[in-house]
C-alpha positions as CSV (number, residue, x, y, z in Angstrom):
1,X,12.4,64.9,40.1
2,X,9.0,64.5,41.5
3,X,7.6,61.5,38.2
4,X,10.4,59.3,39.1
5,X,8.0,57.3,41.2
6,X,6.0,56.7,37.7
7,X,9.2,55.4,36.0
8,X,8.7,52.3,37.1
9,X,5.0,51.4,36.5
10,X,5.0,52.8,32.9
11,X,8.8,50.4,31.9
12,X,6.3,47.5,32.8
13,X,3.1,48.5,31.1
14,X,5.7,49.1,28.2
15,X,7.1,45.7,28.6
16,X,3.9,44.2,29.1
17,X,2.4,46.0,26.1
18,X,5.7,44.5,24.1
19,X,5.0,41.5,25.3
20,X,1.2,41.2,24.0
21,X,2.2,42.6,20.7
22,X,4.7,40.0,20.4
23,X,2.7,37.1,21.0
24,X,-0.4,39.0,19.1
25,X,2.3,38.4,16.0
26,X,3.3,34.9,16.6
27,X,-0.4,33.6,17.1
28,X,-1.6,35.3,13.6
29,X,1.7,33.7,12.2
30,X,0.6,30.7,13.4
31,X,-2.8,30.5,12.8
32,X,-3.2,32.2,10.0
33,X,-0.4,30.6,7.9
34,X,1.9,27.9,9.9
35,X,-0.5,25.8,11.3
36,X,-3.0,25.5,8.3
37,X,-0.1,25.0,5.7
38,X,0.9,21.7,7.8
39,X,-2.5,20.3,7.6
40,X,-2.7,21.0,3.9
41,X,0.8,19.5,3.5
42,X,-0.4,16.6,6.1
43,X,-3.5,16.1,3.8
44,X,-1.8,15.7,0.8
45,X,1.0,13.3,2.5
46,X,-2.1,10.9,3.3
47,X,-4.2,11.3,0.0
48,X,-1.0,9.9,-1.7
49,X,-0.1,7.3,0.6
50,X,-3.9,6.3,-0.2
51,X,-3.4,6.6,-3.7
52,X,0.3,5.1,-3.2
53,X,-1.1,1.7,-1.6
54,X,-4.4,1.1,-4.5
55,X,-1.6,2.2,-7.1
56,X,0.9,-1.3,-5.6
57,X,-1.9,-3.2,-5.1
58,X,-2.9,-3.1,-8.9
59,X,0.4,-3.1,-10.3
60,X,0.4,-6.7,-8.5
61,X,-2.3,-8.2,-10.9
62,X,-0.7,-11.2,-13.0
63,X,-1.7,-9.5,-16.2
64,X,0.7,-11.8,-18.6
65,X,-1.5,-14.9,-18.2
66,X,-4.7,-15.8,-19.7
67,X,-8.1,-14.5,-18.2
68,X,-7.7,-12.6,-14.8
69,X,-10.6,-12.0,-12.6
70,X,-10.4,-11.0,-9.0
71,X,-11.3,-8.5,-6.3
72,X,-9.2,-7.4,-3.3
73,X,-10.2,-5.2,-0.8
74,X,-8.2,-2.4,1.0
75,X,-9.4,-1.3,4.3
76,X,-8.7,2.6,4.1
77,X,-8.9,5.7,6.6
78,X,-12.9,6.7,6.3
79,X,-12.0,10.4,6.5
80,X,-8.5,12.6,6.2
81,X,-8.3,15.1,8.8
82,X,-11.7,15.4,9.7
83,X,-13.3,15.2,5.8
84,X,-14.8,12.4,4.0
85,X,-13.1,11.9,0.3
86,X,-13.8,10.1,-3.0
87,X,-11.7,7.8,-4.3
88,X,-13.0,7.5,-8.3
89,X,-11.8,5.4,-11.2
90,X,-11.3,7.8,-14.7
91,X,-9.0,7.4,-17.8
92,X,-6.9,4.4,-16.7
93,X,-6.3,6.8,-13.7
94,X,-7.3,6.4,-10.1
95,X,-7.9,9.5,-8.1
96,X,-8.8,10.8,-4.7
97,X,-11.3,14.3,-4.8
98,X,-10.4,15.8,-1.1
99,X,-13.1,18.7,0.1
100,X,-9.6,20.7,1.6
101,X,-7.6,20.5,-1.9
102,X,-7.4,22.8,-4.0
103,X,-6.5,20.3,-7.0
104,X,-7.6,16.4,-6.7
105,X,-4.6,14.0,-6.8
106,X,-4.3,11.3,-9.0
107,X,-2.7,8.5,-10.0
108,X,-1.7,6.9,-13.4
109,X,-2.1,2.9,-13.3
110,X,-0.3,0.5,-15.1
111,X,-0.2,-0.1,-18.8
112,X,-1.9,-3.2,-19.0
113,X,-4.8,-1.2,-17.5
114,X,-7.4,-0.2,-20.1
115,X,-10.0,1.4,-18.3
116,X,-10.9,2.3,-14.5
117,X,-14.3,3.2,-13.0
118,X,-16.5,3.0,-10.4
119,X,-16.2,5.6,-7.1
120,X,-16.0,4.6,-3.0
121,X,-17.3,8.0,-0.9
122,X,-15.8,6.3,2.5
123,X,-18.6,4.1,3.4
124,X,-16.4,0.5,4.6
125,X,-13.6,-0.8,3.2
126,X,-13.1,0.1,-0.4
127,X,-13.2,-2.9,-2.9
128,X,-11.5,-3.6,-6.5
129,X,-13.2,-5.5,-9.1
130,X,-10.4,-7.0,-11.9
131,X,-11.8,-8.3,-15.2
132,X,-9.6,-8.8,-18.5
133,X,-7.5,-10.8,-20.1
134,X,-3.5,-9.7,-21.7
135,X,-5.5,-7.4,-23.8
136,X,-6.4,-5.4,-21.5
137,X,-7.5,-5.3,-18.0
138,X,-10.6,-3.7,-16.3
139,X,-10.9,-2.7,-12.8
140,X,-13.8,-1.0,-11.0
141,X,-14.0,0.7,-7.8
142,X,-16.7,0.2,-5.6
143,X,-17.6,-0.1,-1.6
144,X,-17.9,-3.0,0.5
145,X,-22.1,-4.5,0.0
């Protein structure tokens, strides 16, 4: 009867001690696996909204007349979460090369699109040069000069 004075002291260093371990777990949970899956997934959302947006904006182009040529220019984010990105033109394809990806995403353009080149690395406003006629239609991605 003489350790009951302890009891006390040692159910809070137990419930203290629960207590760290508990939040020990959550933080690795979170840090580890929660919180960088929602930036990946937050990445990818913007990098096809990107890709969304230069995908409409082509896909506008009055390809059934005669000779088109034009530019437009899309004022786009510089970086996504913190990273500078490439936006490239490959195989009648537009794509965006992330440095957080683990696979680049890309877009197939419309059919009357027979080629696409040129890159922007997220210096200005990224810019579309359009060249063709009904045969076929050009465009090439560059930056702002």
């Amino acid at each position: 009867m003489n350790n009951r004075g302890l009891t006390s002291v040692i159910g809070e260093a137990l419930a203290i001690i629960i207590l760290l371990g508990v939040l020990g777990i959550l933080s690795a949970l979170l840090y580890g696996d929660i919180v960088p899956n929602a930036e990946s997934t937050a990445t990818i959302e913007e990098s096809d909204r990107i890709l969304d947006r230069i995908e409409r904006r082509v896909g506008d182009i009055p390809h059934s007349m005669g000779q088109v040529r034009a530019e437009f220019v899309l004022s786009i984010p510089e970086t996504i979460q913190g990273d500078r990105y490439r936006i490239y033109g490959a195989n009648r394809s537009v794509a965006l090369s992330h440095p957080s990806l683990a696979v680049d995403r890309q877009r197939q353009l419309p059919h009357f699109i027979t080629s696409s080149t040129g890159s922007w690395h997220g210096d200005g406003p990224l810019v579309i040069h359009i060249a063709g006629n009904r045969d076929g239609i050009a465009i090439e991605i560059n930056a702002t000069e």
